[in-house]
C-alpha positions in Angstrom: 5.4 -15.6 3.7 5.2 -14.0 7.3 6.2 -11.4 8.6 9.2 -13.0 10.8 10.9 -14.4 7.2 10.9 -11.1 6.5 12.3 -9.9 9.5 15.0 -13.2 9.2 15.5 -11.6 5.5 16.3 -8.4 6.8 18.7 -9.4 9.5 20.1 -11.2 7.1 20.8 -8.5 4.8 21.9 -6.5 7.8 24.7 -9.0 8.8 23.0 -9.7 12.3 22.6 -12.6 13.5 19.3 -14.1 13.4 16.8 -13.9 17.0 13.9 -13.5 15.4 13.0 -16.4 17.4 13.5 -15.0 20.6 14.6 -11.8 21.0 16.0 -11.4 24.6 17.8 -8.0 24.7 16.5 -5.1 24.6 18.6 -3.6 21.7 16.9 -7.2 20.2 13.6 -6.0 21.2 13.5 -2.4 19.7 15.1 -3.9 16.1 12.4 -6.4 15.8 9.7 -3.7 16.4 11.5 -1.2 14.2 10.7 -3.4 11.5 7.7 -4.8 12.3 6.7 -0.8 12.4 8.7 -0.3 8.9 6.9 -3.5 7.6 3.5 -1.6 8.5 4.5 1.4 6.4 5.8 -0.9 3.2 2.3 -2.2 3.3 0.8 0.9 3.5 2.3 2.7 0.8 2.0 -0.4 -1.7 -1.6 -1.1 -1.4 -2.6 2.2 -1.0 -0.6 3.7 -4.3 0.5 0.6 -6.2 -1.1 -2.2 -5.9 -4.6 -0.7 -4.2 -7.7 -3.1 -2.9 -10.6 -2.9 -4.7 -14.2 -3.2 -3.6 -17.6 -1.8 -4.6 -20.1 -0.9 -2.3 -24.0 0.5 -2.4 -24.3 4.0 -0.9 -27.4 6.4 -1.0 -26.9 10.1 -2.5 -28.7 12.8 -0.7 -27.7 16.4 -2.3 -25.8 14.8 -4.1 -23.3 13.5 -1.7 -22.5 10.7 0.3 -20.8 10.7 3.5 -17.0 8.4 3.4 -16.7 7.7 7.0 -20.0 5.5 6.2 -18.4 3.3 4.1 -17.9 -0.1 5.3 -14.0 0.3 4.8 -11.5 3.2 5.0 -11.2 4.8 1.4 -8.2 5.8 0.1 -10.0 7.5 -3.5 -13.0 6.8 -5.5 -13.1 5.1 -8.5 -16.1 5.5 -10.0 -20.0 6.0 -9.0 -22.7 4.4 -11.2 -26.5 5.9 -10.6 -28.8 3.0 -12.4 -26.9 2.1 -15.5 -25.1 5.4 -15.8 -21.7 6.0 -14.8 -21.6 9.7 -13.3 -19.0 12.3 -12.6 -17.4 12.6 -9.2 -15.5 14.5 -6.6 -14.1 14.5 -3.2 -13.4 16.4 -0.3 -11.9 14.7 3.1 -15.6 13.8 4.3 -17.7 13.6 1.4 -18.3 12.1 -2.4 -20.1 14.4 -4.5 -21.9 12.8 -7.4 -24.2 14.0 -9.8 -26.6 11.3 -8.3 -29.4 10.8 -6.3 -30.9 7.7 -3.8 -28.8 4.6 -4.4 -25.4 4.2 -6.4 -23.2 1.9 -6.4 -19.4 3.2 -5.6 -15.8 1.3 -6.6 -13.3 2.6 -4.4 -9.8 1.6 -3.2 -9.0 1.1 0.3 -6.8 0.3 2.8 -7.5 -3.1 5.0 -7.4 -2.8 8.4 -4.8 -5.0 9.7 -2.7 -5.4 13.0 0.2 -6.7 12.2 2.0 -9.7 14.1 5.2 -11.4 13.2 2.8 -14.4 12.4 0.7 -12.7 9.9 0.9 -13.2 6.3 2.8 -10.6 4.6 1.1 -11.6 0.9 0.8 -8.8 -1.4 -0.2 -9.7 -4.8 3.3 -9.8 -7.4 5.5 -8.3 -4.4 8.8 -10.5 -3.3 10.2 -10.9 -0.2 13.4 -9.1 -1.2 11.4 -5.9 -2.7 9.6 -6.3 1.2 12.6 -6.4 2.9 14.5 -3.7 1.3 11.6 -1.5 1.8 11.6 -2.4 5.3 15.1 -1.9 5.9 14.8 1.6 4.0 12.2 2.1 6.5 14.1 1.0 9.5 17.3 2.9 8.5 15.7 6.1 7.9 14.2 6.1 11.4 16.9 4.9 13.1 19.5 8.0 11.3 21.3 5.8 9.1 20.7 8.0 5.9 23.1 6.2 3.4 22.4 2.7 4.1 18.6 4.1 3.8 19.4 5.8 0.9 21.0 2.4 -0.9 17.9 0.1 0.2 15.4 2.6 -0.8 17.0 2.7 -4.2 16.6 -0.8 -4.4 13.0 -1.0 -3.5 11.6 1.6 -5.8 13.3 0.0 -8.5 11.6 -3.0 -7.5 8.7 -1.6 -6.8 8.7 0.6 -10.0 8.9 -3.0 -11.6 5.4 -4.3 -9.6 3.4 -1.3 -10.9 4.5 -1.8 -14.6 4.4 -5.8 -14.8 2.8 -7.3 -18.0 2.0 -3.8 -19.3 2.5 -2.2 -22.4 4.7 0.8 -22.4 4.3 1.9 -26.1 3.5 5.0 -27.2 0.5 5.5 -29.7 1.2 6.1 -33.1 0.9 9.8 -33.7 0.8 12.2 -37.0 2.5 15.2 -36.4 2.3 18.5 -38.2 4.4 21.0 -40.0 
């Protein structure tokens, strides 16, 4: 999917009619780039706290900290750090990883991709629908533009969507546990 279905989805769900195509006015104009913004901030907040990229990446330790800006892509949080074969403890600050390393690690981080967005780029985010999208969009796009209640209704509905995403195909059982007297 693109990002003008979801822009047709949301003017759909708005009751507008659809000039996605060509928008001519300039009320037109400012709605489609309300939610191309809004569509920028749904993707943000999914990858970066639900459904985060993944990548590893070699880095070199010197007192015992590495430098984030280096990194080939922006970080959102470490994962983990592995010196030779041994996984090692970590922490963070806003510029540096501290590791109880030295020389070269290897580091598995999360990250956000660096994307312009279009209404021709592909809006593909692993397990997310188009109608979790839109409503997150609109929720966006309301909020902004001071209609709180309609905002607060699509918002509702994308968390419960989203809430969905994050827990798909896993287990929510508690362990078995012995309690005492």
């Amino acid at each position: 999917m693109t990002v003008k279905q979801l822009v047709k989805k949301c003017l759909e769900k708005l009751n507008v009619e659809d000039f996605s195509d060509d928008p001519k006015t300039d009320r037109e104009k400012n709605l489609a780039n309300g939610l191309l913004n809004a569509f920028e901030a749904v993707y943000g907040e999914i990858i970066a706290e639900y459904v985060p990229f993944v990548t590893e990446e070699k880095v070199v330790f010197e007192n015992g900290r590495t430098s984030a800006a280096e990194l080939s892509k922006q970080i959102v949080y470490p994962i983990k750090v592995v010196c030779g074969r041994r996984q090692t403890d970590f922490c963070t600050d806003a510029e540096y990883i501290y590791a109880e390393a030295e020389g070269e690690a290897t580091l598995t981080y999360a990250y956000l991709p660096s994307t312009e967005f279009t209404f021709e780029s592909k809006a593909d985010i692993m397990g997310a629908s188009a109608d979790m999208l839109s409503d997150g969009m609109l929720a966006q796009y309301c909020l902004a533009a001071g209609m709180y209640e309609l905002a607060k209704s699509f918002d509702a509905s994308y968390r419960e969507k989203l809430w969905k995403l994050r827990y798909k195909n896993k287990g929510m059982r508690m362990k078995a546990r012995r309690w005492d007297k």
